[in-house]
Residue, then its C-alpha position, 0 to 999 in steps of 0.5 A: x527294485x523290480x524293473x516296471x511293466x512295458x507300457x502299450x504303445x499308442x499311434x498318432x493316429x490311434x490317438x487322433x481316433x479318440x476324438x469325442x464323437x459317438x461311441x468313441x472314447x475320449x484319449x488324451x496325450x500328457x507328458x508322453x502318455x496316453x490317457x483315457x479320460x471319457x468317465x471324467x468329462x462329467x466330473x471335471x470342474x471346468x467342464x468335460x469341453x475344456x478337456x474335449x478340446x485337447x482330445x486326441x493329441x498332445x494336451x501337456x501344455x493346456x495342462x500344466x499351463x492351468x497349474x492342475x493340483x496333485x489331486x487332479x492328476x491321480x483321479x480314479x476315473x482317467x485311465x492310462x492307455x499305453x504310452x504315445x509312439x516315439x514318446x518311450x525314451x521320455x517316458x522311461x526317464x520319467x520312470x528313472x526319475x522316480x514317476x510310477x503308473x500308480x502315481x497318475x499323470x506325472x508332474x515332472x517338475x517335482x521329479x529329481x533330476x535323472x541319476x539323482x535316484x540310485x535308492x529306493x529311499x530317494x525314488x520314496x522320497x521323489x514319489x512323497x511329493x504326490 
């Protein structure tokens, strides 16, 4: 298994600059990670507001909270920017875990426990649930 690429670090306060406002993408933190989510706003089936309203920090709990579906959270159109600073360890034991940039927003729940994937079969079969 081939280790996956060093993700971009991403600042608190770098983040807090992605709030909407005009000409400034909007970022979202979720699960550690940080997202680009500006081309969604229009497409979102609650409306781009319930997404502006978390942007610029950490928006895991808003999300999970609302149950988003496999489907939501591997649209083409949010973006993966980089990794939220002081989130790196979270984020390498998700990857562990069996989660993969390719796989979208990770749904760490349906992640096996770390030290559960020691093959590629159990990391294909972790990665199946998506």
């Amino acid at each position: 298994m081939s280790a996956a690429a060093p993700l971009s670090v991403v600042s608190e306060g770098e983040l807090k600059r992605h709030r909407r406002s005009e000409g400034q993408r909007v970022w979202i933190a979720l699960h550690g990670l940080v997202y680009d989510v500006t081309d969604y706003l229009p497409y979102h089936p609650g409306g781009g507001d319930l997404i502006e309203e978390a942007a610029g920090r950490d928006g895991t709990a808003g999300f999970e909270d609302t149950d988003h579906s496999a489907n939501s959270r591997t649209q083409k159109l949010i973006k993966l920017v980089g990794v939220l600073s002081g989130q790196e360890e979270y984020v390498s034991e998700l990857r562990q875990r069996g989660w993969k940039e390719s796989r979208g927003i990770p749904f760490p729940e349906r992640l096996p426990p770390l030290g559960a994937c020691t093959s590629e079969a159990s990391l294909q079969r972790a990665n199946s649930f998506f």
